[in-house]
PLY file of the C-alpha trace (Angstrom):
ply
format ascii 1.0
element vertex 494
property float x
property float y
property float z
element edge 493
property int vertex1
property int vertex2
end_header
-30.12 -132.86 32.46
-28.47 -131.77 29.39
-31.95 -131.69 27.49
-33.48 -129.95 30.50
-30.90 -126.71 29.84
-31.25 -126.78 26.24
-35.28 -126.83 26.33
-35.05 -123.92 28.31
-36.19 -120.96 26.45
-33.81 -118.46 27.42
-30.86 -121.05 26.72
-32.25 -121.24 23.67
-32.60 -117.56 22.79
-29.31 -117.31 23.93
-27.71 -120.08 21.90
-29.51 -118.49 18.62
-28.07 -114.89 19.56
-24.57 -116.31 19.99
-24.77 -118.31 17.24
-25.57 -115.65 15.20
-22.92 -113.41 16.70
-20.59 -114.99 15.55
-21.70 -117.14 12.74
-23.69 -114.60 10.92
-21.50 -111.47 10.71
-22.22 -111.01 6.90
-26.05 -110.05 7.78
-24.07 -107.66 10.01
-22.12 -106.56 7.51
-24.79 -105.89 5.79
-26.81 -103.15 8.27
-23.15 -100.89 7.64
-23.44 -101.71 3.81
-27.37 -99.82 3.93
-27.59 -97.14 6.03
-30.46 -95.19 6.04
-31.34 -92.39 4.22
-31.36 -89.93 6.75
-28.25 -91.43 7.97
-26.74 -91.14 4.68
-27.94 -86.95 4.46
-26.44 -86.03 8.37
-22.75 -87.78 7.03
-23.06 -86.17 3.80
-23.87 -83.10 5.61
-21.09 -83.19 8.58
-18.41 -83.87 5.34
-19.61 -81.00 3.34
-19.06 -78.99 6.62
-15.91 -80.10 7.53
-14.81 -79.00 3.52
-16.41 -75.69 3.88
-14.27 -75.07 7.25
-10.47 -76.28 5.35
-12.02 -74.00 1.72
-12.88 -71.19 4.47
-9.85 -71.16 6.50
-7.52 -71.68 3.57
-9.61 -68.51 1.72
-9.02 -66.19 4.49
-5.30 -66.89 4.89
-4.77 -66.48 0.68
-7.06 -63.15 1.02
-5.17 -61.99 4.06
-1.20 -62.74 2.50
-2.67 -60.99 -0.98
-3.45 -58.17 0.67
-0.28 -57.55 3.16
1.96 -57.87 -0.29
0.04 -55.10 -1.32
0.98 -53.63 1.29
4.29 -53.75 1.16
3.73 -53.24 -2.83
1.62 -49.74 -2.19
3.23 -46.15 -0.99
2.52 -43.10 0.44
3.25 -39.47 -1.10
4.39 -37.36 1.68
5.83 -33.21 1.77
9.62 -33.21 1.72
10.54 -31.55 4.62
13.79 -29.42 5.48
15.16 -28.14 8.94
14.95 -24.06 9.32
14.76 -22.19 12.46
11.56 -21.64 14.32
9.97 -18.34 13.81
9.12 -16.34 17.03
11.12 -19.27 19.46
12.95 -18.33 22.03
16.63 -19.29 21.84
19.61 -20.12 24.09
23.25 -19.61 24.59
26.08 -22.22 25.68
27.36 -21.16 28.53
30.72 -19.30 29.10
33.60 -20.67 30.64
36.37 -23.00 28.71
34.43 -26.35 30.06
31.63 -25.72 28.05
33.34 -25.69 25.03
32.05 -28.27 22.61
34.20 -30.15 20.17
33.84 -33.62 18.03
34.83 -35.70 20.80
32.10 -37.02 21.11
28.70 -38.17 19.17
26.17 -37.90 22.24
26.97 -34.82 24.60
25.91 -32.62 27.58
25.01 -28.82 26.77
24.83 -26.32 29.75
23.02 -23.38 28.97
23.88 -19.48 30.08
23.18 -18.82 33.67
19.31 -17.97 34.22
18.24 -19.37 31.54
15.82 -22.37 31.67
15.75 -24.95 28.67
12.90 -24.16 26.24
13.48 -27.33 24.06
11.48 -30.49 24.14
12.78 -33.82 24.09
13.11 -35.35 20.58
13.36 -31.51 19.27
16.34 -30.45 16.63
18.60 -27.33 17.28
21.05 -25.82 15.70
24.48 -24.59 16.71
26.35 -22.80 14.43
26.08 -25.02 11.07
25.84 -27.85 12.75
22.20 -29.77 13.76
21.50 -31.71 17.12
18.22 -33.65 18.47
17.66 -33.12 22.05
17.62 -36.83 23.68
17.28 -35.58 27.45
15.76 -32.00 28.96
17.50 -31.15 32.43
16.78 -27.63 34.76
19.87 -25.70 32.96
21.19 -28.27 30.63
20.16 -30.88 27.34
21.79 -34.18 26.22
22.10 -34.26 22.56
22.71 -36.07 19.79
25.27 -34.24 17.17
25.48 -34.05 13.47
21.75 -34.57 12.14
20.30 -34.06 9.11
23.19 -34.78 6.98
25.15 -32.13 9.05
28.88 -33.22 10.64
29.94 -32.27 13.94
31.68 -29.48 14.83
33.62 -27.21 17.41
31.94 -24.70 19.25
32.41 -21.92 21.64
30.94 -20.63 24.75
28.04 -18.10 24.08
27.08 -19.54 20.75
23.45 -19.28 20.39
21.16 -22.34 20.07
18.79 -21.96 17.86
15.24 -24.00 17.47
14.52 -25.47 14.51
11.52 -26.78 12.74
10.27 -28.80 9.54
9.30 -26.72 6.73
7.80 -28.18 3.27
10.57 -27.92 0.22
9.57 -25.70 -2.43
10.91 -25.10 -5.84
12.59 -22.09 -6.54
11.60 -21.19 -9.60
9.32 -22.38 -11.99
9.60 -25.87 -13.81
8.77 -25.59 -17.87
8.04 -29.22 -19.14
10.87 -29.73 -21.30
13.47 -28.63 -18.13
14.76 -31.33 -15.88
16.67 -28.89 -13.47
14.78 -28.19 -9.91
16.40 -25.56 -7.99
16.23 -25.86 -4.02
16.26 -23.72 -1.36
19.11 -23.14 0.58
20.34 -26.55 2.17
17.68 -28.33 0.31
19.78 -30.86 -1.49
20.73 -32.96 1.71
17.13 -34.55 1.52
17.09 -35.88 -1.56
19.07 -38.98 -2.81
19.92 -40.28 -6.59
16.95 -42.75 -7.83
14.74 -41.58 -5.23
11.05 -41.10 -6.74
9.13 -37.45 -6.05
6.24 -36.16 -7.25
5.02 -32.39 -8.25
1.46 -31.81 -8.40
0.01 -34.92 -10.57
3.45 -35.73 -12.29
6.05 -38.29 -11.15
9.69 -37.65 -11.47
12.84 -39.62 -11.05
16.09 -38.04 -9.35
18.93 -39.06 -11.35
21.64 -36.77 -9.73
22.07 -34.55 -6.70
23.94 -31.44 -7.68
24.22 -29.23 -4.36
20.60 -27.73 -4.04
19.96 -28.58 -7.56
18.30 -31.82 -8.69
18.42 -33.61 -11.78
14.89 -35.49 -12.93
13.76 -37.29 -15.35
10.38 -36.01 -16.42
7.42 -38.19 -16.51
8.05 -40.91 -14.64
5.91 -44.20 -14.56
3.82 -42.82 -16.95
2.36 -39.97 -16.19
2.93 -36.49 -18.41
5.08 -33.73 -18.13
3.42 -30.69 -16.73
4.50 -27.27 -16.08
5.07 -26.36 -12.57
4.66 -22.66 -10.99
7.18 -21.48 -8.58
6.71 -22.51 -5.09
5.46 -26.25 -5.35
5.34 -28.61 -2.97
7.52 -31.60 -3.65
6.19 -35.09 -2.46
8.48 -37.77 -1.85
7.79 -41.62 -1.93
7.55 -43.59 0.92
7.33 -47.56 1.01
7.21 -50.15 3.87
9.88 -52.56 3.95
9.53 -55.56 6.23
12.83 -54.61 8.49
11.08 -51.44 8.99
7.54 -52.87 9.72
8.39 -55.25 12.37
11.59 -52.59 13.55
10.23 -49.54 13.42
8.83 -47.46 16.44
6.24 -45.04 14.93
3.07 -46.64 12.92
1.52 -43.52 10.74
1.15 -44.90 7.41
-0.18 -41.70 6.18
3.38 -40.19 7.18
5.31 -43.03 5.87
5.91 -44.55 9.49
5.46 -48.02 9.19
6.82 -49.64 12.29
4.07 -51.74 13.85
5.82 -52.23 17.68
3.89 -49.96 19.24
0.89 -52.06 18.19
1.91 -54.90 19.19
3.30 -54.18 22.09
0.19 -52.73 23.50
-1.68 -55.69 22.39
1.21 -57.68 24.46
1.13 -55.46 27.39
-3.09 -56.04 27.80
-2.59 -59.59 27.17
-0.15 -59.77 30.15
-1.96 -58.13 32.69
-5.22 -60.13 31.86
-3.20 -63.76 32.09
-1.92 -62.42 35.38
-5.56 -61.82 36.62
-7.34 -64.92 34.44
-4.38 -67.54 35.68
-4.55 -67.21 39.17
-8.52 -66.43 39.55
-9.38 -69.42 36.79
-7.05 -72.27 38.20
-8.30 -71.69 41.63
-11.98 -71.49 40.42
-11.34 -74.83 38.34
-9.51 -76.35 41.42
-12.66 -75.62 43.83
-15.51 -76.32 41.20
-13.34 -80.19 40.34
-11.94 -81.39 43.99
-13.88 -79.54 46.92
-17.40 -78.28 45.52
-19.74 -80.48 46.44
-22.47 -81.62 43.56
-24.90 -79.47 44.66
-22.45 -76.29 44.80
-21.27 -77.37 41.65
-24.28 -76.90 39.84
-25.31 -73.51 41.52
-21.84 -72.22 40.63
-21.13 -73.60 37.03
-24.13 -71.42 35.47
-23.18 -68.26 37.24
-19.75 -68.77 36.00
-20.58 -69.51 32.41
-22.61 -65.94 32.56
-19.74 -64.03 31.96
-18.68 -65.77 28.51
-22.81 -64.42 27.82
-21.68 -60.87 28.29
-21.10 -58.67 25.45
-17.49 -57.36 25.59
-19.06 -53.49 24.63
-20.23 -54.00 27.86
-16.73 -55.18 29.74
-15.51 -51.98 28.05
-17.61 -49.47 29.34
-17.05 -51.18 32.56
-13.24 -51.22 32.47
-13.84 -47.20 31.60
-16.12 -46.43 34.15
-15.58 -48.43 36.94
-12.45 -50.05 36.49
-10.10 -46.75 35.49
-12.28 -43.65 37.05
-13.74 -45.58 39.87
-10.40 -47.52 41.33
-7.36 -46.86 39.22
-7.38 -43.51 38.54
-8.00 -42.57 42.71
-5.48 -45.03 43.39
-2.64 -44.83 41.14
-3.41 -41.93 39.08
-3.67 -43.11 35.77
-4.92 -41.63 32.52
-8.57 -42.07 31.63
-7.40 -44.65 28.77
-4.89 -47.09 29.88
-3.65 -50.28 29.09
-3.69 -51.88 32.61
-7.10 -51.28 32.96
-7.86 -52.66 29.84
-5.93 -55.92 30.69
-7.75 -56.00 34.16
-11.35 -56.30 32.62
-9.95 -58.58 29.32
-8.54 -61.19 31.93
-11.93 -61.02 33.48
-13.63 -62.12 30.53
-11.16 -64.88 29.61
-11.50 -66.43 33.25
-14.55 -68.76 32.34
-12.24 -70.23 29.38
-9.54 -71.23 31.88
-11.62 -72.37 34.68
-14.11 -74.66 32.07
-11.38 -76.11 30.66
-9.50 -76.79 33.63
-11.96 -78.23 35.39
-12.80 -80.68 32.33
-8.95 -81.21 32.30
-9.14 -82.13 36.13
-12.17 -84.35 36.05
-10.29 -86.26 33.49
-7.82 -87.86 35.95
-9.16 -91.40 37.06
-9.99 -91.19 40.77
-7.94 -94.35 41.36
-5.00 -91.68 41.20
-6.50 -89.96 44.04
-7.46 -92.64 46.05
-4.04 -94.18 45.79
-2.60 -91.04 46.79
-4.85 -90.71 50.15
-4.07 -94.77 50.38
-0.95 -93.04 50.93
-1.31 -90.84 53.47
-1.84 -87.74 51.63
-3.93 -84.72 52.05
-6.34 -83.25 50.41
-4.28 -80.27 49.48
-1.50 -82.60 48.97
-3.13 -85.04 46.23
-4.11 -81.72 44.46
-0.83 -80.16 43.99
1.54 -83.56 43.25
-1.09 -85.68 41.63
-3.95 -84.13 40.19
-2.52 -80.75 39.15
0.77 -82.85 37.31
-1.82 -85.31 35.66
-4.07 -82.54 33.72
-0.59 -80.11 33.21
-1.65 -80.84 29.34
-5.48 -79.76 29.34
-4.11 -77.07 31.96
-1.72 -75.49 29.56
-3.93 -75.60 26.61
-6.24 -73.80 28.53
-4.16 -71.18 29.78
-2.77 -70.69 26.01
-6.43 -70.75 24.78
-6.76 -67.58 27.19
-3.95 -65.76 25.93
-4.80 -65.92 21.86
-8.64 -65.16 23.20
-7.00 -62.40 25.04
-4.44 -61.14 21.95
-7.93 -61.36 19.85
-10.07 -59.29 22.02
-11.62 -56.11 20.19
-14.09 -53.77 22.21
-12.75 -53.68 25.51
-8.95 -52.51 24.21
-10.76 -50.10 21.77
-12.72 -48.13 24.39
-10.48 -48.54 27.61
-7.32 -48.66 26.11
-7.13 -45.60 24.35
-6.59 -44.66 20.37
-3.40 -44.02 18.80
-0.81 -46.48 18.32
2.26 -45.33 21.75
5.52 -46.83 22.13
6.65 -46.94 25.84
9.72 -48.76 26.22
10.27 -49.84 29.13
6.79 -50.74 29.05
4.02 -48.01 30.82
0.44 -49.56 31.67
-1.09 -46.04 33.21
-0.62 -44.01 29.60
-2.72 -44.88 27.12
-1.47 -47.69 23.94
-3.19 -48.86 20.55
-3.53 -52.66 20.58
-3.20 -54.13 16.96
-7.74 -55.32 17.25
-7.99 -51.48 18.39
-6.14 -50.19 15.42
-8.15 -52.48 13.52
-11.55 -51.52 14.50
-10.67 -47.43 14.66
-9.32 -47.08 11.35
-11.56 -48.99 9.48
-14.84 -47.26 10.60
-13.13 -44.12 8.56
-13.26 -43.11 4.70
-9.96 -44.81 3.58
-9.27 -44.42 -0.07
-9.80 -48.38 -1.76
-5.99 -49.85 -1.94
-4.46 -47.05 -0.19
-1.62 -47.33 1.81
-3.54 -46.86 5.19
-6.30 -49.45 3.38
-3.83 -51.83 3.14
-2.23 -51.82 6.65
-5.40 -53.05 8.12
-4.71 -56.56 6.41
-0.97 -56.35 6.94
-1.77 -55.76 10.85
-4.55 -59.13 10.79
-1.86 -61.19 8.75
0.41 -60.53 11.42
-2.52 -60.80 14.32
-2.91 -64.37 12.59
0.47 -66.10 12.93
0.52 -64.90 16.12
-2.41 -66.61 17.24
-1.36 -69.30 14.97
1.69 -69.40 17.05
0.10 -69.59 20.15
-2.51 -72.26 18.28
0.36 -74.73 17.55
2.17 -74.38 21.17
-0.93 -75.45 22.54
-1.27 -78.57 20.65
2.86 -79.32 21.02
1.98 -79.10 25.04
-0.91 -81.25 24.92
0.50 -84.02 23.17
4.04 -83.63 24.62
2.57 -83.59 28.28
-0.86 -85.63 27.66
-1.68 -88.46 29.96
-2.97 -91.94 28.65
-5.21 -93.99 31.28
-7.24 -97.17 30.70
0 1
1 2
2 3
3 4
4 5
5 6
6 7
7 8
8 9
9 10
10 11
11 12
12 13
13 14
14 15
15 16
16 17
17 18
18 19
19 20
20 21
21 22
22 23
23 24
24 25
25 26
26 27
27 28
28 29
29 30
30 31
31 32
32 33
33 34
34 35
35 36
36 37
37 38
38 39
39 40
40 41
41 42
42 43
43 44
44 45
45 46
46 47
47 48
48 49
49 50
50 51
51 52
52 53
53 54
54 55
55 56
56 57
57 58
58 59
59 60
60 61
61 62
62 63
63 64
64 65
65 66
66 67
67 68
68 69
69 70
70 71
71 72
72 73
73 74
74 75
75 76
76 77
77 78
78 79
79 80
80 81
81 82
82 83
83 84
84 85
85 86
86 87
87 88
88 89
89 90
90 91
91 92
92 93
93 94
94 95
95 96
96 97
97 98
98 99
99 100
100 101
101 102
102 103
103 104
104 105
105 106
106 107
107 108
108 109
109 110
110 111
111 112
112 113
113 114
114 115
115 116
116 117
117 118
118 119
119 120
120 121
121 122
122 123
123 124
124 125
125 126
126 127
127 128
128 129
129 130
130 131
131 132
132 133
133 134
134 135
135 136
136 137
137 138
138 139
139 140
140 141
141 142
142 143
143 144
144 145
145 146
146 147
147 148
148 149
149 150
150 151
151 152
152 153
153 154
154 155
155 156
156 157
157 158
158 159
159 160
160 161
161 162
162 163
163 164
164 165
165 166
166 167
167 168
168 169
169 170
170 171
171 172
172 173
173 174
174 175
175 176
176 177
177 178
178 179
179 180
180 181
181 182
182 183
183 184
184 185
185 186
186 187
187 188
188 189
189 190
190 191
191 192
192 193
193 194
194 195
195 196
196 197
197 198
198 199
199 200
200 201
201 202
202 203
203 204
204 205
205 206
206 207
207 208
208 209
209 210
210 211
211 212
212 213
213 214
214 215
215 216
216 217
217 218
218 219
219 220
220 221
221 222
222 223
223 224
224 225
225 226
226 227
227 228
228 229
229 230
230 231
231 232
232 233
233 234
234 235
235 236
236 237
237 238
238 239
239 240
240 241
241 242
242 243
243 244
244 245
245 246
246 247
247 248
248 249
249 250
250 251
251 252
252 253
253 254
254 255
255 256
256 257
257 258
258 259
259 260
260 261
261 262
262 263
263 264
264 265
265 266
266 267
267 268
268 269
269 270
270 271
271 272
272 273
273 274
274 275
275 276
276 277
277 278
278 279
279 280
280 281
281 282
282 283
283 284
284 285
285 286
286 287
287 288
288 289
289 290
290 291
291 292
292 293
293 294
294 295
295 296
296 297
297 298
298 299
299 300
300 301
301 302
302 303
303 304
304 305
305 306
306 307
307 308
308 309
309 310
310 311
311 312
312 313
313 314
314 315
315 316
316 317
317 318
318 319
319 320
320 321
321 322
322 323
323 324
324 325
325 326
326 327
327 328
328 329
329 330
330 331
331 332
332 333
333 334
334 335
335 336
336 337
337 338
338 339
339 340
340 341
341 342
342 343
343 344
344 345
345 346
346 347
347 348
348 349
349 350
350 351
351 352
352 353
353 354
354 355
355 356
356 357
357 358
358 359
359 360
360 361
361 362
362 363
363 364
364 365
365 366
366 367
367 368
368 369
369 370
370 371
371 372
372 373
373 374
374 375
375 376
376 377
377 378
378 379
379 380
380 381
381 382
382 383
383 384
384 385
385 386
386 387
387 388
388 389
389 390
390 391
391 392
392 393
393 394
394 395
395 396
396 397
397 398
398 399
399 400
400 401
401 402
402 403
403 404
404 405
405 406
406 407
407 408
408 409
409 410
410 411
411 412
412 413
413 414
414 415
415 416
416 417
417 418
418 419
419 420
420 421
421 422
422 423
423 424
424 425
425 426
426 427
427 428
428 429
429 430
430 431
431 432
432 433
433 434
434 435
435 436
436 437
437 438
438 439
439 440
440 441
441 442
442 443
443 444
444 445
445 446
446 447
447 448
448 449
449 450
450 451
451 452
452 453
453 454
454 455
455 456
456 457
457 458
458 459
459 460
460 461
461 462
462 463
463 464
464 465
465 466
466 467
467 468
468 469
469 470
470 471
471 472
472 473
473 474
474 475
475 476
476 477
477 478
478 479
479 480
480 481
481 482
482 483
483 484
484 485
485 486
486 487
487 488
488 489
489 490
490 491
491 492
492 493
């Protein structure tokens, strides 16, 4: 019987197979030992490519921190500027009676004006009341809030009926002329307050160094970092230096690098504000997609849908923008709500449109990931539907969920197009935050400024790569939460 089995050809084919499974593993060893060429080529290939990606990546963040330190290295010549009173502006009086007496109480105060008279100052202007400057904070029907002693200036008592007088920003001038061997500038009148002892200014093409402050008189050295002494007519402008410091840049308020405003909030808040709304329209609108496409689409649905929802990662995002512009602000918003034509909220709107297929397609991947003996346990159970979704399913892909839903937001905090044609142009702080006035996102900044002449390692050059270092750690940021989540949260099935 034994002979029988053995003579049987497929007992013996599979007797010589075993036997050389497992008594012939050198030959086997032997097929890894020569691959073949074209084999060889594709590995040699994928390995050059993965090298080129690390070289590439590790290029762009050296080019990208060589530049910001030249940033923060470079500086921008602007006109020194003094207070004097507007020409041709209408003034105003405090108003009599003892209670509207002002003294130094106080640093931040409330200024009633003489009866019939409206305010004519703007919010953020300077005044002047007797020697003494303020910077109106708040404009009321017959009365300003103000902020005392500006501009070097200390407060002071005044009384009712004093005028209030509007000021404005003049350029500083020299008074007389400057011979080369002189190192004596002569101010204007109340001059001397903007200028500070090592401070750097420059006159025409020569650089000078303010040793002292005398009054309105400055002391200079004369041609400073190398450049010659020159004479100087009566009447020049003086520059001063400006230079960004990185309290300032990531502090500051205003971003005008041509002005010496280097705060770069107000970019990044708008870029925060557009990425908010479009999370709170891609979140909801991608999860439920993902949920319908894993656990209640049938196959057929399923493949009717997928397509038609992968056509929106096809379209270009020129085209969301126009969209968000035309349809999305003047079409819906601005009847609604009554927003400007360029807004931030209808920016966000159309950007959370386009970063829907990126949640939903990885969601659904994420979903279809969780064994079905989960589910069928959990309707073994007596669970719904509904029920196995939310405490079973949804829990068991939370990982691939939130890497989705962070892969939205840097896709959203990267987004160029839409924010620079819907959003609007010029970098606005808005605090608390305003998504019906128009904002600057940091991509928008970006893309506006660098279409321009900009002079090669200018100040405003520069800033562009300051603004991407600092667009890259954030996505970075956002990179490295993602893969925390994923592996803190990931489930393991066999």
């Amino acid at each position: 019987m034994v002979q029988a089995i053995e003579s049987n050809p497929y007992s013996a084919e599979r007797s010589r197979l075993l036997s050389r499974a497992a008594g012939r593993r050198a030959e086997r060893a032997d097929i890894f030992r020569h691959p073949r060429l074209s084999e060889r080529g594709i590995s040699m290939l994928l390995f050059g490519a993965g090298i080129l990606s690390i070289f590439t990546t590790i290029f762009i963040v050296i080019f990208l921190g060589t530049e910001a330190v030249a940033f923060f290295q470079s500086r921008a010549w602007i006109q020194a500027k003094m207070t004097v009173v507007a020409a041709d502006a209408p003034t105003a009086t405090l108003r009599a009676g003892s209670d509207s007496a002002v003294t130094t109480d106080t640093n931040v105060l409330l200024l009633d004006l003489a009866d019939g008279q409206r305010v004519p100052f703007t919010v953020g202007s300077l005044i002047q009341v007797d020697e003494e400057v303020m910077r109106v904070t708040e404009r009321r029907e017959r009365s300003i809030v103000v902020e005392r002693g500006q501009v070097g200036t200390q407060a002071q008592n005044h009384t009712p009926g004093t005028a209030i007088l509007p000021l404005a920003e003049a350029p500083i001038r020299t008074n007389a002329a400057l011979p080369t061997g002189t190192t004596q500038i002569s101010l204007p009148a109340g001059a001397g307050r903007n200028f500070t002892a090592g401070q750097t200014i420059r006159l025409e093409t020569e650089t000078l160094r303010v040793a002292a402050v005398n009054g309105d008189t400055l002391t200079v050295e004369r041609g400073y970092e190398g450049t010659t002494a020159r004479d100087h007519a009566a009447d020049t402008v003086i520059e001063v230096e400006r230079r960004p410091d990185i309290l300032t840049y990531f502090t500051g308020t205003v971003w005008q690098p041509q002005t010496g405003q280097f705060g770069v909030l107000p970019l990044i808040e708008a870029t925060l504000m557009t990425t908010f709304v479009a999370i709170l329209v891609a979140l909801p609108v991608g999860l439920a997609a993902a949920i319908y496409l894993s656990e209640y689409a049938s196959l057929r649905v399923r493949n009717i849908l997928n397509p038609i929802l992968e056509i929106l990662v096809g379209v270009p995002t020129v085209v969301y923008g126009f969209f968000a512009l035309q349809f999305v602000t003047l079409g819906v918003l601005r009847p609604l709500f009554g927003v400007d034509i360029y807004n931030t909220l209808s920016a966000g709107i159309v950007v959370g449109i386009m970063v829907i297929p990126t949640i939903a397609s990885m969601s659904v991947d994420a979903m279809g990931a969780v064994p079905r003996g989960l589910r069928e346990a959990s309707y073994g159970l007596g669970a719904t539907k509904l029920e196995t979704i939310t405490h079973v399913v949804l829990p068991a892909a939370l990982s691939g969920i939130m890497a989705a839903v962070i892969l939205g937001i840097s896709r959203a905090v990267g987004e160029t197009m839409i924010v620079a044609i819907a959003a609007g142009a010029g970098p606005n702080w808005t605090f608390p935050p305003n998504f019906a006035v128009g904002a600057e996102t940091m991509t928008g900044h970006i893309a506006r400024i660098s279409g321009g002449d900009l002079s090669y390692q200018s100040v405003d050059y520069n800033s562009i790569f300051s603004i991407g270092l600092t667009l890259f750690v954030i996505t970075f940021v956002l990179t490295q939460i993602s893969t925390t989540i994923t592996r803190r949260f990931r489930e393991m099935y066999e």
